[in-house]
VMD Tcl script that draws the C-alpha trace (Angstrom):
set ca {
  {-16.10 -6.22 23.34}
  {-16.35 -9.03 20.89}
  {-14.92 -9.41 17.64}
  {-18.53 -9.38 15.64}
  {-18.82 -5.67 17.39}
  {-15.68 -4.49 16.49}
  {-16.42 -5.34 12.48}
  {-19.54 -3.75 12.60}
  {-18.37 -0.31 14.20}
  {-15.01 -0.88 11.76}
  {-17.75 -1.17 8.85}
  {-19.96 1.53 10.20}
  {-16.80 4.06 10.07}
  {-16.22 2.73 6.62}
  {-19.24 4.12 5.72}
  {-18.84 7.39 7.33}
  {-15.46 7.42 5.89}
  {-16.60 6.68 2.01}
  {-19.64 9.38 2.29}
  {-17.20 12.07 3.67}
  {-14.02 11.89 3.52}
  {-13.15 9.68 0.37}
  {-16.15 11.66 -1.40}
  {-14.82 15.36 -0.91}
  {-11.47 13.73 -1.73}
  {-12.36 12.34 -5.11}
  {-14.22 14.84 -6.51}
  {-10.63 17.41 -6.52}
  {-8.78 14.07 -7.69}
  {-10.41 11.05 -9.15}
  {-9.67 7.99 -9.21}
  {-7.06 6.01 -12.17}
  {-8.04 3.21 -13.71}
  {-6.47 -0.04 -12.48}
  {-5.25 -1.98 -14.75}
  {-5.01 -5.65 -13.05}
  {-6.37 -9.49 -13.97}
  {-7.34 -9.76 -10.01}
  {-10.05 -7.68 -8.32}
  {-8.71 -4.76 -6.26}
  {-10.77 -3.08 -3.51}
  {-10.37 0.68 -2.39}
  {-10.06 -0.37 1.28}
  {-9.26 -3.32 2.98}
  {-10.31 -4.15 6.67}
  {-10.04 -7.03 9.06}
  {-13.32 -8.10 7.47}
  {-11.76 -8.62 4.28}
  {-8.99 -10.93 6.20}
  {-11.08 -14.19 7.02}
  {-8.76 -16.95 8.45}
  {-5.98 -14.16 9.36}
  {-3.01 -15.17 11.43}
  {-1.17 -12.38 12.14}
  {2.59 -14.11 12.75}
  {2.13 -16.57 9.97}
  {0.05 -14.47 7.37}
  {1.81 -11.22 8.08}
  {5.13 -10.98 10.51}
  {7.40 -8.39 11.99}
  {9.45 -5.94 9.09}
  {12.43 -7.91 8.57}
  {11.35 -11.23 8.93}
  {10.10 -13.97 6.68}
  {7.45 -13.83 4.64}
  {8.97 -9.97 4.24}
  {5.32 -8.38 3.88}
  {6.37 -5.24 5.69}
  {9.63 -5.03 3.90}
  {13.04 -6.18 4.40}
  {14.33 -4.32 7.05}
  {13.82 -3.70 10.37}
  {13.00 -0.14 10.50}
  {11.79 0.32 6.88}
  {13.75 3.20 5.94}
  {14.12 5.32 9.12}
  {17.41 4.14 9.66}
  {18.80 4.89 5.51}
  {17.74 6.68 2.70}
  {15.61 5.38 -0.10}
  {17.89 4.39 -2.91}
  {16.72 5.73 -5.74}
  {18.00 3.88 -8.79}
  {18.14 5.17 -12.27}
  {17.82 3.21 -15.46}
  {20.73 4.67 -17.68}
  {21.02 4.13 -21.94}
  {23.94 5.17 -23.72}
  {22.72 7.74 -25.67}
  {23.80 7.45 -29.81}
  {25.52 10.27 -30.11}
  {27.53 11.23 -27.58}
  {27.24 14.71 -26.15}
  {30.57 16.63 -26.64}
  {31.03 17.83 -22.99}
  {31.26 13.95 -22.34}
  {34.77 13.64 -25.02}
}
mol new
graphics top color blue
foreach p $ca { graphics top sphere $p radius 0.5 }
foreach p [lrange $ca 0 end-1] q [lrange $ca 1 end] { graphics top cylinder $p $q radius 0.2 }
display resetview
């Protein structure tokens, strides 16, 4: 099968995909606004890729250019660190004397 076929059955399930699925979905929960200077699509596909190298434009997780994170095994092998952003508050609460 050829490359030109496999866009148009990829674009043909798009379709299918947007008048069904995506559809039922977004009438329960609509869509936010994006806020963003560039463009954003609701879907990309290899059509939207163009000149697409996979080892130079993309990788393997852990290795340079780090597009699908920086480790190895995302975060099967640890926890997501959740970090917390914490103020001194102005007056101090008296369990904390």
């Amino acid at each position: 099968m050829s490359q030109k076929d496999d866009l148009s059955k990829i674009e043909k399930k798009e379709k299918e995909w947007e008048n069904k699925t995506l559809k039922d979905y977004i009438k329960e929960f609509p869509e936010r606004e994006i806020v963003s200077e560039l463009p954003k699509q609701r879907l990309y596909t290899p059509k939207n890729l163009g000149d697409f190298d996979y080892l130079r434009d993309l990788g393997f997780p852990g290795e340079y250019p780090y597009t699908r994170g920086k480790f190895p095994t995302m975060y099967r092998s640890r926890f997501w660190k959740a970090r917390r952003c914490q103020q001194t508050p102005q007056i101090p609460h008296r369990s904390w004397r």
